[in-house]
C-alpha positions, -999 to 999 in steps of 0.1 A, spaced: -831 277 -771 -818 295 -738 -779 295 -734 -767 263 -710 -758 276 -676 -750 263 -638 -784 263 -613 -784 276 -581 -767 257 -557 -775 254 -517 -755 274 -494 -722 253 -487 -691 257 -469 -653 256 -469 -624 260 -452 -619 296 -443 -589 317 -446 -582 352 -429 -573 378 -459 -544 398 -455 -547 437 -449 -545 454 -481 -514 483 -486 -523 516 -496 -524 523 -534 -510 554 -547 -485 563 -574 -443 570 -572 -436 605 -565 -429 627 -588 -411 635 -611 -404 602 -636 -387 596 -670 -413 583 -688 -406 552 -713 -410 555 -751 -437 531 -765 -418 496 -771 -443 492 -800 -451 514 -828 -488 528 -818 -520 519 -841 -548 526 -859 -583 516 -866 -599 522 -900 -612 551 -912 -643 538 -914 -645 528 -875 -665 543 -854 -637 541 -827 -604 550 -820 -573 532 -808 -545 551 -789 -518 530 -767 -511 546 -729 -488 544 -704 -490 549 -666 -465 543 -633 -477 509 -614 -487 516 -577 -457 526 -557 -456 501 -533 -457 462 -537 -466 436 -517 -435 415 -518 -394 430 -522 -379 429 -553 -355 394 -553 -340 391 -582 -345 363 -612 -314 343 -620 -294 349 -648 -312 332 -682 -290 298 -694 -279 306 -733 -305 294 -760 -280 261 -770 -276 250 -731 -279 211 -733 -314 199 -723 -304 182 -692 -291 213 -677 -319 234 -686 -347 209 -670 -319 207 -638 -324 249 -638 -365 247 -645 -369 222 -614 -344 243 -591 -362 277 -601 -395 258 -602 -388 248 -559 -377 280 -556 -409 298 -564 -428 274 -544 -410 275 -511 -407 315 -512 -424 335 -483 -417 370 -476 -431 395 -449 -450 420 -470 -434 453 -473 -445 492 -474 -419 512 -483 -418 519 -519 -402 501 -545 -367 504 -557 -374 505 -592 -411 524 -613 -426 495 -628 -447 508 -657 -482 495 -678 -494 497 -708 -532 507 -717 -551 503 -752 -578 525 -752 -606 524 -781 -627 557 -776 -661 563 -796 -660 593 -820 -679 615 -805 -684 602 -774 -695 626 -749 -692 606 -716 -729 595 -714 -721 557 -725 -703 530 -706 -664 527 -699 -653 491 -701 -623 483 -688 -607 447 -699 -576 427 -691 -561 398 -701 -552 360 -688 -515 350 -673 -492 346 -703 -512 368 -729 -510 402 -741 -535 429 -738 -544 428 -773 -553 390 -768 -588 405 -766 -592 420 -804 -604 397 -822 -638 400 -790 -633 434 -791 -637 438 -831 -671 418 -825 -682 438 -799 -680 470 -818 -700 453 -848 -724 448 -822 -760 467 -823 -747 467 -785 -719 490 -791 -739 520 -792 -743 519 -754 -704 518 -750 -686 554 -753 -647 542 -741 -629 511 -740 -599 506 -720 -574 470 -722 -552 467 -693 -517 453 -695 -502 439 -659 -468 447 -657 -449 415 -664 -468 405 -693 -464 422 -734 -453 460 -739 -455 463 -702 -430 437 -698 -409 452 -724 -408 482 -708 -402 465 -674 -378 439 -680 -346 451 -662 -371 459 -631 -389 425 -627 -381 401 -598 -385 368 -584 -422 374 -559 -450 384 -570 -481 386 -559 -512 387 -574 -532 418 -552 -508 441 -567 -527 438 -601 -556 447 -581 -537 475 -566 -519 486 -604 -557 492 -614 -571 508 -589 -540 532 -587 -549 539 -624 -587 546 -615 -579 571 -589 -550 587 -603 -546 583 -640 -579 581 -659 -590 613 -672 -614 631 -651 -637 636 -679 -644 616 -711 -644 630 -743 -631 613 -779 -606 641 -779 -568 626 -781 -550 618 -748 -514 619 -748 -494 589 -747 -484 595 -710 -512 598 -687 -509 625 -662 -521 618 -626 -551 638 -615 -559 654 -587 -569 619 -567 -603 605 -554 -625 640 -563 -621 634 -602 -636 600 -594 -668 609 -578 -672 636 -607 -670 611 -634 -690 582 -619 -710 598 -597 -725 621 -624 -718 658 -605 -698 664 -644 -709 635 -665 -734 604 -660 -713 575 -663 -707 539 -658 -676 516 -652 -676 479 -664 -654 450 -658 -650 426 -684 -623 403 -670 -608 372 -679 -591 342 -658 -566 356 -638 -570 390 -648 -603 382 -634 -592 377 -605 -568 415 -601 -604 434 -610 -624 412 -586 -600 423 -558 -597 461 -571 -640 459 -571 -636 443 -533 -614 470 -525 -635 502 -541 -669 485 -550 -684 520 -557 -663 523 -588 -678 491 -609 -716 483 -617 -708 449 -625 -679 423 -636 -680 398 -660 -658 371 -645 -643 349 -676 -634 318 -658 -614 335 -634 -592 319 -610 -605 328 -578 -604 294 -562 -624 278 -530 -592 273 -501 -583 239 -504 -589 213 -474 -567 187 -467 -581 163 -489 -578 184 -524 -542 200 -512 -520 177 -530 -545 185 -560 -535 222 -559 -502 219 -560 -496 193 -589 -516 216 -608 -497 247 -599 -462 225 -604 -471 218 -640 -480 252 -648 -449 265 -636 -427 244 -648 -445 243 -683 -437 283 -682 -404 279 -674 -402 254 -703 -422 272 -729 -399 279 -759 -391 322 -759 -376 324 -793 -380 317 -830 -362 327 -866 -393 351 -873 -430 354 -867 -434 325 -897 -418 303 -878 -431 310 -845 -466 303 -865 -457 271 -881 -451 258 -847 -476 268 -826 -499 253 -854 -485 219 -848 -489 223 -808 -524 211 -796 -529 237 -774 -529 264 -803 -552 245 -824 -581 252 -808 -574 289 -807 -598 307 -834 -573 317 -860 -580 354 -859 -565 351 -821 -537 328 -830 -526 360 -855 -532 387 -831 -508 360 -806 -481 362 -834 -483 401 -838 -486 416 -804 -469 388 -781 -435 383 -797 -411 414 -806 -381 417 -829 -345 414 -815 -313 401 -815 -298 371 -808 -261 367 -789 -245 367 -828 -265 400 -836 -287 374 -860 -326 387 -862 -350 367 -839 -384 372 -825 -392 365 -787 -419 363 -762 -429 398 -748 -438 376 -719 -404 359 -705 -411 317 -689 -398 328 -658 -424 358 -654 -450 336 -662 -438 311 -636 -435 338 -607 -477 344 -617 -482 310 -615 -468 306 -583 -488 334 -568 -517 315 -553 -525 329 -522 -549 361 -535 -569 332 -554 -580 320 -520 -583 354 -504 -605 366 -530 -627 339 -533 -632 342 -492 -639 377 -499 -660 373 -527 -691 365 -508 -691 398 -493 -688 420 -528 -714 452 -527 -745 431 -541 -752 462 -562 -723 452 -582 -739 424 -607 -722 391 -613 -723 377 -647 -699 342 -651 -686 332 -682 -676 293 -678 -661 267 -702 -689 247 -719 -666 222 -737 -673 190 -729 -638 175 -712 -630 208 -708 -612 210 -673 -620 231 -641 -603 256 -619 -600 229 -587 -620 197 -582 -647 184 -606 -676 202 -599 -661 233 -582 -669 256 -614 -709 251 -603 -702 259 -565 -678 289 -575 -705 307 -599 -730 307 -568 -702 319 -542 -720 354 -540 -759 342 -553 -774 374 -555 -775 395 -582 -754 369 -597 -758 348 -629 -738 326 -653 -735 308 -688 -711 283 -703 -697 287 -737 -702 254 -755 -671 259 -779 -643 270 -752 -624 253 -726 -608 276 -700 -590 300 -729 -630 316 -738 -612 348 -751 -588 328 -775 -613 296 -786 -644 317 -790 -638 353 -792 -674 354 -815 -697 335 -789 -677 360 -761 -685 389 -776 -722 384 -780 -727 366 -743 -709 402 -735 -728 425 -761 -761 404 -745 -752 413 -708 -748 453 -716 -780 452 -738 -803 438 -708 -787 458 -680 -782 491 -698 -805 492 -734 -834 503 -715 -816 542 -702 -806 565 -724 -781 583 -702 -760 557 -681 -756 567 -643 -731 545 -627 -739 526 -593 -724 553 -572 
């Protein structure tokens, strides 16, 4: 029985948008004070055939938006009627900010953190995958896919794996918390990767260690060498989820030499509303921003955190292996204001919220989206579930897989709503193992698209 999936649809239109120009991408000069890991690092087992080291690299130096700072956090035991008066004040706030963009630097380095599994052995002839996470997650949200992906037969064709972190959200935000603002806006995800792709990534690939802090290479040469094939023959895939999908779609718009393909998990690249879906939009965007802004940041200890997210109905339909890699990798151990031991969310509400109430690169990309390099493939992973809700009006998940129709196909995962890496990490990793083995089981070197 063949996988459900969206037909073709006739060509259709919408309400266009003009995209904004896009600011250069290039790192802070030098030199930095690095940051110390804010977690201790990890390994696999012995008996893997990978290995897991934990990275980090400077942001791209200049943003999009000026750095506006968040207001002060109320204390922990503020009476509830005040702190639902602060949500709804902060929540108008971030809807009614605009901003000229801006190109001249950024007061403060903004830093991200980057899992990288590596096959032993590997000799840079396999693919490079390259993976990020949803709004509100942590990188390593994507384990308990990535452990079934490297059971996979599959996994032979995959030399390097590398799990981005944006830099608001897990160890990143750790490390960034005192340098975080009010804007944000969502292209400078796209930008933080593609700064990391010219400058950071090591010009050749090898299992051999890398140290924590990745040095910057000499820029755009060590890029043709590596994907191009002049010093190895090599490939670059995207396997991105939500928004995340959305930062790698507009890094692959931006430099579509550097990808093959993306595997777009139910990303949020959304078809410009008209008129008559606006009011739509933005009670959807309202009740995510204020449910960030509400979301509970602190608990005694990781047990308790667990024994309550197991009574909230939107945990229990996680698969459990994702609910524990949830508990170990998006809280951290601190203090509270009486020096009592607490755990918190790596990820504050109020960052949350400021993604959230980034909407305007959705549009742009989706615009923009029909114009992607058709020698970049296209394979959309869509919620199955029945019930399960949509990014935008019913129906628009069947238009949006068809936005770019060639080279282009989908499939819906029966068991997973919108959350596909945290439902049905399994049924993920074998639609994913299943792409890699039709496009690349048939070569025994891999030669990137370049």
């Amino acid at each position: 029985m063949s996988a459900p999936y969206y037909p073709p649809v006739k060509p259709y239109q919408w309400r266009t948008i003009t995209p904004r120009k896009t600011i250069p991408v290039y790192p802070p000069p030098e030199p930095l004070t690095y940051p110390q890991l804010p977690s201790t690092p990890r390994q696999l087992p012995a008996t893997s055939k990978f290995t897991l080291s934990t990275h980090i690299v400077p942001g791209a130096h200049l943003r999009t938006l000026p750095l506006v700072p968040t207001p002060p956090p109320l204390p922990s035991n503020s009476p509830k009627p005040e702190r639902t008066a602060r949500n709804e004040q902060v929540r108008a706030q971030l809807r009614t900010l605009t901003a000229p963009p801006v190109s001249s630097g950024h007061p403060r380095i903004l830093w991200i953190c980057l899992n990288r599994y590596v096959r032993k052995g590997a000799k840079g002839t396999g693919l490079t995958l390259f993976l990020a996470h949803a709004t509100g997650f942590p990188k390593e949200i994507w384990e308990p896919t990535i452990q079934s992906m490297l059971n996979s037969p599959s996994s032979e064709l995959i030399d390097e794996i590398w799990v981005w972190e944006a830099v608001q959200h897990g160890d990143s935000a750790l490390l960034n918390r005192d340098s975080l603002g009010m804007w944000f806006d969502w292209a400078d995800n796209g930008r933080d990767i593609l700064n990391f792709l010219h400058y950071f990534i090591p010009a050749t690939l090898t299992d051999s260690p890398l140290p924590t802090h990745l040095r910057r290479v000499i820029p755009r040469r060590h890029i043709i060498d590596r994907f191009m094939g002049s010093k190895i023959e090599h490939s670059l895939e995207l396997d991105i989820h939500m928004v995340a999908a959305l930062r790698e779609t507009f890094a692959a718009l931006e430099n579509p030499k550097l990808f093959s393909s993306l595997i777009l998990i139910d990303p949020v690249i959304i078809k410009p509303y008209d008129l008559e879906e606006h009011a739509h939009a933005d009670s959807r965007t309202n009740n995510l921003i204020y449910g960030a802004l509400s979301r509970r940041e602190e608990w005694l200890s990781r047990e308790d955190a667990l024994t309550g997210f197991k009574k909230n109905p939107f945990f229990n339909v996680w698969d459990p292996k994702a609910l524990e890699v949830y508990i170990n990798h998006g809280l951290y151990e601190t203090k509270d204001s009486t020096g009592q031991p607490i755990v918190k969310l790596k990820t504050p509400g109020i960052q949350e919220a400021v993604c959230f109430a980034g909407t305007l690169t959705q549009f742009e990309t989706f615009q923009r989206l029909k114009d992607l390099d058709q020698s970049v493939e296209l394979r959309w992973i869509v919620p199955g579930k029945p019930g399960a809700g949509e990014l935008g009006a019913p129906g628009s998940t069947h238009l949006r897989v068809w936005v770019r129709p060639k080279n282009s196909s989908n499939v819906r995962i029966l068991k997973a709503g919108h959350l596909i890496p945290q439902e049905a990490p399994q049924e993920l990793a074998h639609e994913i193992c299943g792409f890699i083995q039709r496009k690349y089981g048939h070569v025994e070197t891999i030669k990137s698209n370049l």
